[in-house]
Backbone as JSON, one array per atom type, in Angstrom:
{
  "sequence": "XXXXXXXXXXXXXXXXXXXXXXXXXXXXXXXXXXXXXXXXXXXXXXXXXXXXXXXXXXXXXXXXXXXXXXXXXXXXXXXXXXXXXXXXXXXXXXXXXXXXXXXXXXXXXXXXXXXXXXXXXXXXXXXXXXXXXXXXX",
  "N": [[-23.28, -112.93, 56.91], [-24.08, -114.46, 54.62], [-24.48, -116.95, 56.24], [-25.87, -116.85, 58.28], [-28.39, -116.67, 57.24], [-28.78, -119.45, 56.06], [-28.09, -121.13, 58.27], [-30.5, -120.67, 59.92], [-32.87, -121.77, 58.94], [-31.88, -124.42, 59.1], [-31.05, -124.57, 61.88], [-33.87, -124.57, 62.53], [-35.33, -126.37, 61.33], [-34.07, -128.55, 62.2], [-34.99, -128.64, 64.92], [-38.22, -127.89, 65.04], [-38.23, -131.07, 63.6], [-37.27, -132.61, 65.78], [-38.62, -132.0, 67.46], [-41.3, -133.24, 66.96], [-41.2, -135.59, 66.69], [-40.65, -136.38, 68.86], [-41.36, -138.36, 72.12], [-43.48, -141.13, 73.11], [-45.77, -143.96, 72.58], [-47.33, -146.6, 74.46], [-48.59, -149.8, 73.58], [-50.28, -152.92, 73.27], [-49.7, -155.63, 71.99], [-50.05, -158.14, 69.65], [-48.14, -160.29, 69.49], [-45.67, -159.5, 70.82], [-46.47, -158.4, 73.4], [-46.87, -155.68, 75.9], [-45.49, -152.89, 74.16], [-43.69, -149.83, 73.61], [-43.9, -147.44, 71.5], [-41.51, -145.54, 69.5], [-41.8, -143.94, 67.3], [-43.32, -143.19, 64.26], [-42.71, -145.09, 62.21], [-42.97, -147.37, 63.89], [-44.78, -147.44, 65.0], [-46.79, -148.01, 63.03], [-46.14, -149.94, 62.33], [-47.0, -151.48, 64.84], [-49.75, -151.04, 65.1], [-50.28, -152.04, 62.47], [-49.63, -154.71, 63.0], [-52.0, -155.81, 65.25], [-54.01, -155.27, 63.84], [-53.84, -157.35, 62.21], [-53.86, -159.54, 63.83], [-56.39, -158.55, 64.4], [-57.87, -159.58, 62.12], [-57.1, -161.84, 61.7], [-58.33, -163.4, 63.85], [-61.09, -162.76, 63.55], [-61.44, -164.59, 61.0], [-61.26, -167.19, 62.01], [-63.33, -166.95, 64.36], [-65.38, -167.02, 61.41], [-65.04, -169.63, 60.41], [-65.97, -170.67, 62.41], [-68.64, -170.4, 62.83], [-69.4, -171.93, 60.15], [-68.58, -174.03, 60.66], [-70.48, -174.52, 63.11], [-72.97, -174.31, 61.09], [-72.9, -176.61, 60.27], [-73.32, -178.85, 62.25], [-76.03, -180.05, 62.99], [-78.99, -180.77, 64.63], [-79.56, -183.88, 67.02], [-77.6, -185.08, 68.18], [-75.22, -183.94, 67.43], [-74.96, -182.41, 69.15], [-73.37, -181.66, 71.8], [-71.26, -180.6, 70.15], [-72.15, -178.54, 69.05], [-72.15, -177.26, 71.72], [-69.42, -176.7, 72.72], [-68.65, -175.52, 70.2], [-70.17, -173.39, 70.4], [-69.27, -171.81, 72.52], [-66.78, -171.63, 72.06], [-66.88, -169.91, 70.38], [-67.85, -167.95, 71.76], [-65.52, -167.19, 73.58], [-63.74, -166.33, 71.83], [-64.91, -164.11, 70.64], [-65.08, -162.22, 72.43], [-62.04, -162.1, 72.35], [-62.09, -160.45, 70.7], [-63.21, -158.41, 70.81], [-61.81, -157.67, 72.72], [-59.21, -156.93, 71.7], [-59.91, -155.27, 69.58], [-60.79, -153.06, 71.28], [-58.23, -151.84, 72.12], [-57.02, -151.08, 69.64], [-58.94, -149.48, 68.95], [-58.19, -147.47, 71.12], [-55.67, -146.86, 70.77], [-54.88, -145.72, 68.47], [-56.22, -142.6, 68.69], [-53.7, -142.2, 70.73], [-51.47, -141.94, 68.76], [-52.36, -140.17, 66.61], [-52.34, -138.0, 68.48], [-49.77, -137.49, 68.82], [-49.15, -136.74, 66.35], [-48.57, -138.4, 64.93], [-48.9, -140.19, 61.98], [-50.93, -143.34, 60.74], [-50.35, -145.61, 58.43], [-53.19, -145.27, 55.35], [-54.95, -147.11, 54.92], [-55.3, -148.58, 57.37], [-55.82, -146.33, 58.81], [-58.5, -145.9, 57.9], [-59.92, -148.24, 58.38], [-59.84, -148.12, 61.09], [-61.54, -145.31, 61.21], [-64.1, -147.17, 60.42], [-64.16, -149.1, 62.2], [-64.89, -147.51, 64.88], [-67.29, -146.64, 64.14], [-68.86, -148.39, 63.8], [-68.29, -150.07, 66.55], [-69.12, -148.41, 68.64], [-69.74, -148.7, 71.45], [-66.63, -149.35, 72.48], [-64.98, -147.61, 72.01], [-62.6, -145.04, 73.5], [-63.2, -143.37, 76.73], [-63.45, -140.33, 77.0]],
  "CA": [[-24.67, -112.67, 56.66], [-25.28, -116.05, 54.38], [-24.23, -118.15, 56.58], [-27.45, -116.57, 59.29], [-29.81, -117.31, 55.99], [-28.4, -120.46, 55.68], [-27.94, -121.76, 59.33], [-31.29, -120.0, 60.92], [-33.33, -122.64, 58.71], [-31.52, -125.17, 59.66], [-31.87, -124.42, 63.17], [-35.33, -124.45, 62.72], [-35.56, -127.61, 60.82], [-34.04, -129.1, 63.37], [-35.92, -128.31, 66.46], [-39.39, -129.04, 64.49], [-38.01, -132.76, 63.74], [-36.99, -133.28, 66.95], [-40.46, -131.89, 68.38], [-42.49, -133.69, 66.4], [-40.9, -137.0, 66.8], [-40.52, -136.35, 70.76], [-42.89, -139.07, 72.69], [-43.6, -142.28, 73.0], [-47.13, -144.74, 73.2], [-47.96, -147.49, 74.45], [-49.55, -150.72, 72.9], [-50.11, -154.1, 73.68], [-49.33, -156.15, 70.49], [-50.57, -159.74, 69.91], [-46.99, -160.9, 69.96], [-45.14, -158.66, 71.64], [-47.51, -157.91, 74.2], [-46.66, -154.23, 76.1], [-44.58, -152.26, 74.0], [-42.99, -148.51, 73.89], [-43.67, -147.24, 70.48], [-41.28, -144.48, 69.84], [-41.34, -143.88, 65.95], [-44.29, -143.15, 63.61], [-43.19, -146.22, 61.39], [-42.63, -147.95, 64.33], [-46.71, -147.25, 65.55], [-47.3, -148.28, 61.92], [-46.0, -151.69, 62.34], [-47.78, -152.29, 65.53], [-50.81, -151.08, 64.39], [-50.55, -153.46, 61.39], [-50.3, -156.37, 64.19], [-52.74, -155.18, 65.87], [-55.36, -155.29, 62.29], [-53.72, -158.79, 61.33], [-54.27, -160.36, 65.22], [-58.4, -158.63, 64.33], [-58.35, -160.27, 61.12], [-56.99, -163.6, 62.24], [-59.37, -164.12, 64.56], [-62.18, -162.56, 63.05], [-61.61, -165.74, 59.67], [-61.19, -168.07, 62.66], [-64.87, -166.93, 64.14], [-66.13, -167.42, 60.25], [-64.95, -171.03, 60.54], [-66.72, -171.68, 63.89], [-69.94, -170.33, 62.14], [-69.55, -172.52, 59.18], [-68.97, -175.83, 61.37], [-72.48, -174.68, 63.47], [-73.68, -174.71, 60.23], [-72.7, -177.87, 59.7], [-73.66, -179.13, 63.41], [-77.09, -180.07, 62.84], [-79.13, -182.9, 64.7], [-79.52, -184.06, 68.44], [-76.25, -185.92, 68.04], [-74.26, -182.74, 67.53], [-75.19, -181.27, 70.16], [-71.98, -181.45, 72.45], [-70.39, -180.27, 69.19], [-72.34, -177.48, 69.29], [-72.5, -176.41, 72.85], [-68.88, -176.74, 72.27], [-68.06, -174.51, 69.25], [-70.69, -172.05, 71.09], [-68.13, -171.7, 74.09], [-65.46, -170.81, 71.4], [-67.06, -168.57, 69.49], [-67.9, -166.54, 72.67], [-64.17, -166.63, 73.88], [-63.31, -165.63, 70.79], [-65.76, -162.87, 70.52], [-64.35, -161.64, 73.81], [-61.06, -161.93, 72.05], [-61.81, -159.57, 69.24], [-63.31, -157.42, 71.34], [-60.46, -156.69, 73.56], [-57.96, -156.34, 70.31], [-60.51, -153.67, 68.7], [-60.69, -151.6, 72.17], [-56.66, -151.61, 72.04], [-56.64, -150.18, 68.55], [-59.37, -148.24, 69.0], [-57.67, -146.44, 71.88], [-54.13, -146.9, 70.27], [-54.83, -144.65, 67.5], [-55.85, -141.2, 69.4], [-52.57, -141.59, 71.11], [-50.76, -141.97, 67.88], [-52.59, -139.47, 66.19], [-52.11, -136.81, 69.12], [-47.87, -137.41, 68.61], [-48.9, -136.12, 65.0], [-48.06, -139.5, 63.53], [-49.9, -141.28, 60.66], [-50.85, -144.7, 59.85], [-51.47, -146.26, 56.66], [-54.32, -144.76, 55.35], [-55.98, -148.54, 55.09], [-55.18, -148.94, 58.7], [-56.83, -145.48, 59.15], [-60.12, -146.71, 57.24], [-60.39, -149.11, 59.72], [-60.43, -147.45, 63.09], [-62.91, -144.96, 60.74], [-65.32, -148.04, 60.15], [-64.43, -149.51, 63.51], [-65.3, -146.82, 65.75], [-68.86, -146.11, 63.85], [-69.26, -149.72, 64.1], [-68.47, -150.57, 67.77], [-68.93, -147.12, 69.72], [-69.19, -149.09, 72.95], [-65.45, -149.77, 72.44], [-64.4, -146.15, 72.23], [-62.4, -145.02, 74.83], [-63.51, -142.75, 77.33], [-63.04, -139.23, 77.18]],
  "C": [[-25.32, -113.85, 55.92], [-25.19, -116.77, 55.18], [-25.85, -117.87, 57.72], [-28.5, -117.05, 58.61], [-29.72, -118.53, 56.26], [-28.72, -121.56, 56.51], [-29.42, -121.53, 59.93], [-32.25, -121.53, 60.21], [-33.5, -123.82, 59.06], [-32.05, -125.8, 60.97], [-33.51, -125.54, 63.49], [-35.81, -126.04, 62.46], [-35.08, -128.82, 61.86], [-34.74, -129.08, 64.59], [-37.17, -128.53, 65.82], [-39.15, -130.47, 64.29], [-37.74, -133.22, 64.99], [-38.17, -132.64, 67.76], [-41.5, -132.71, 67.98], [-42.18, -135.01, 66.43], [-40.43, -137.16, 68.47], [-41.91, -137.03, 71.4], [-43.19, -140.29, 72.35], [-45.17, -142.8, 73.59], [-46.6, -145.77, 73.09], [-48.63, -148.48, 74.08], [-49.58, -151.81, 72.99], [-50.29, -154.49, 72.33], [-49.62, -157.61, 70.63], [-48.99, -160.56, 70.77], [-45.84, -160.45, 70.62], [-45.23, -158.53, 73.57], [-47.28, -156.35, 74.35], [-45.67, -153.76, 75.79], [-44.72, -150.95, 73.98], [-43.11, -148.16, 72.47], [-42.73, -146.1, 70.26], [-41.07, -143.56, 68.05], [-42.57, -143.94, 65.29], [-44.26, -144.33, 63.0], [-42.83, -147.45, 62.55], [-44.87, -148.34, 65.18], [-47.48, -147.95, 64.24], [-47.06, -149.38, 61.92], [-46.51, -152.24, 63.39], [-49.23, -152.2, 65.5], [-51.12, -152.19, 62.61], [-50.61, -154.66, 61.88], [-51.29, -156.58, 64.57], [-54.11, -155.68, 64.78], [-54.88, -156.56, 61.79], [-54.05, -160.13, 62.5], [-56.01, -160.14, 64.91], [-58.6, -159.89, 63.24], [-58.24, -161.78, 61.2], [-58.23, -164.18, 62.79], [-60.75, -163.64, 64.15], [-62.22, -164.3, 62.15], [-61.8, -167.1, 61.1], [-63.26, -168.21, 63.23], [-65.75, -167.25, 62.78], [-66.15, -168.93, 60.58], [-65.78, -171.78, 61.55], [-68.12, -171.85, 63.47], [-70.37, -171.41, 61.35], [-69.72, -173.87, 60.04], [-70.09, -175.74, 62.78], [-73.05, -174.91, 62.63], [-74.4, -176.45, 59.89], [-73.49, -179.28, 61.16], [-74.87, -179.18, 63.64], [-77.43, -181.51, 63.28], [-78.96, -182.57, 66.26], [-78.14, -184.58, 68.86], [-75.38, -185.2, 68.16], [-74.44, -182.04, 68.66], [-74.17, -180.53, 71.12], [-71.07, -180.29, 71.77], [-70.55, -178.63, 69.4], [-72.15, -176.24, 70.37], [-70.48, -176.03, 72.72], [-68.22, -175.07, 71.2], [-68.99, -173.12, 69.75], [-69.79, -171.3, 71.87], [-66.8, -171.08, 73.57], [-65.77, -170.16, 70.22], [-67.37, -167.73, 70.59], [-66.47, -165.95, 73.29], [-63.48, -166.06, 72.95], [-63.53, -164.15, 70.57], [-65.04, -162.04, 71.07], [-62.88, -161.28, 73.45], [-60.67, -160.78, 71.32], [-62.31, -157.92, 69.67], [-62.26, -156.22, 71.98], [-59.2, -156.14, 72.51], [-58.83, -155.31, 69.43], [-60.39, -152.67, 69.97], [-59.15, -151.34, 72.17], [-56.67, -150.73, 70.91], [-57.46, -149.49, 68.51], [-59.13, -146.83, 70.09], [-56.18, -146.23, 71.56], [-54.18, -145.46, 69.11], [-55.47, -143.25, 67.67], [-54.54, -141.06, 69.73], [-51.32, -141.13, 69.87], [-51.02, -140.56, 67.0], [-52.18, -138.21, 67.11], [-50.68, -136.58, 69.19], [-47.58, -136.8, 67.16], [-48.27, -137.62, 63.93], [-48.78, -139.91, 62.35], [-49.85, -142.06, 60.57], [-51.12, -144.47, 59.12], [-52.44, -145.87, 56.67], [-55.29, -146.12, 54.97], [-56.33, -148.56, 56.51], [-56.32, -147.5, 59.79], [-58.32, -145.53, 58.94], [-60.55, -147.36, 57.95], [-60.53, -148.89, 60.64], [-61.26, -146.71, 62.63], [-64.19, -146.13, 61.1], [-65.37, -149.11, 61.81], [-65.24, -148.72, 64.7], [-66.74, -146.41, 65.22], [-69.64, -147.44, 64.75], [-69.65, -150.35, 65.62], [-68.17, -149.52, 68.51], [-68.79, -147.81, 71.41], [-67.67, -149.94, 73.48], [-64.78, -148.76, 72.88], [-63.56, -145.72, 73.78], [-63.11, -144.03, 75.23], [-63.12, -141.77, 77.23], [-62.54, -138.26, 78.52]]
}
C-alpha cells in the first residue's frame, strides 16, 4: 500500500516531464544557420544568438549613420551613395533576423518553454515595434 503512494507520483512525475519536454523547433541561427532545437535551454541559447546577431548589426547600422554624418560635401558623395547601399542591406539584414525571432518565440512558447525574461522583453518591445514582422496567423 506505500509503495502505490509512493510509486503513483512518481509515475506521474514522470510522464508530465517527458510531455512537456516532447517536441522540437526550428530556427535559423546566425551561425549555425537551420537548427532542431530540442531543449528549453537549448531554445534559450539560440534565441540569445539570435538577440546578439540583432544587436550586432543594429551598432554596425549606428556606425554607418555616424560616418553619413561625417560624409558631408560634393566630394563625398560616392562615399555616401556608398554607405547608403549598406545601410539598406543591412536594414534588410535586421529585418530578416527580427522576423526569425519574432516567429521563433510562439513556437517556443507553445512547447511551454521559457526564455530569459530579458530575451522575453524584447520580442514584447519588438513585436509592438515592428507589427509588419509578425507572423501570420
Amino acid at each position: 500500500m506505500g509503495l502505490r503512494y509512493l510509486g503513483l507520483p512518481l509515475l506521474l512525475a514522470l510522464v508530465v516531464s517527458c510531455g512537456s519536454s516532447g517536441g522540437e523547433v526550428e530556427v535559423t541561427t546566425p551561425l549555425q544557420g537551420q537548427i532542431t532545437v530540442s531543449s528549453e535551454r537549448d531554445a534559450q541559447k539560440a534565441s540569445r544568438a539570435l538577440l546578439r546577431k540583432i544587436d550586432e548589426s543594429v551598432e554596425q547600422l549606428q556606425k554607418i549613420d555616424q560616418q553619413m554624418k561625417l560624409a558631408v560635401g560634393p566630394t563625398k558623395k560616392a562615399e555616401r551613395e556608398a554607405l547608403l547601399s549598406e545601410k539598406k542591406d543591412l536594414d534588410d539584414t535586421i529585418r530578416k533576423e527580427l522576423s526569425e525571432f519574432l516567429a521563433y518565440y510562439p513556437k517556443v512558447e507553445a512547447k511551454g518553454w521559457q526564455l530569459q525574461p530579458f530575451d522575453e522583453a524584447r520580442y514584447f518591445y519588438y513585436s509592438y515595434r515592428y507589427k509588419d514582422l509578425m507572423p501570420k496567423a
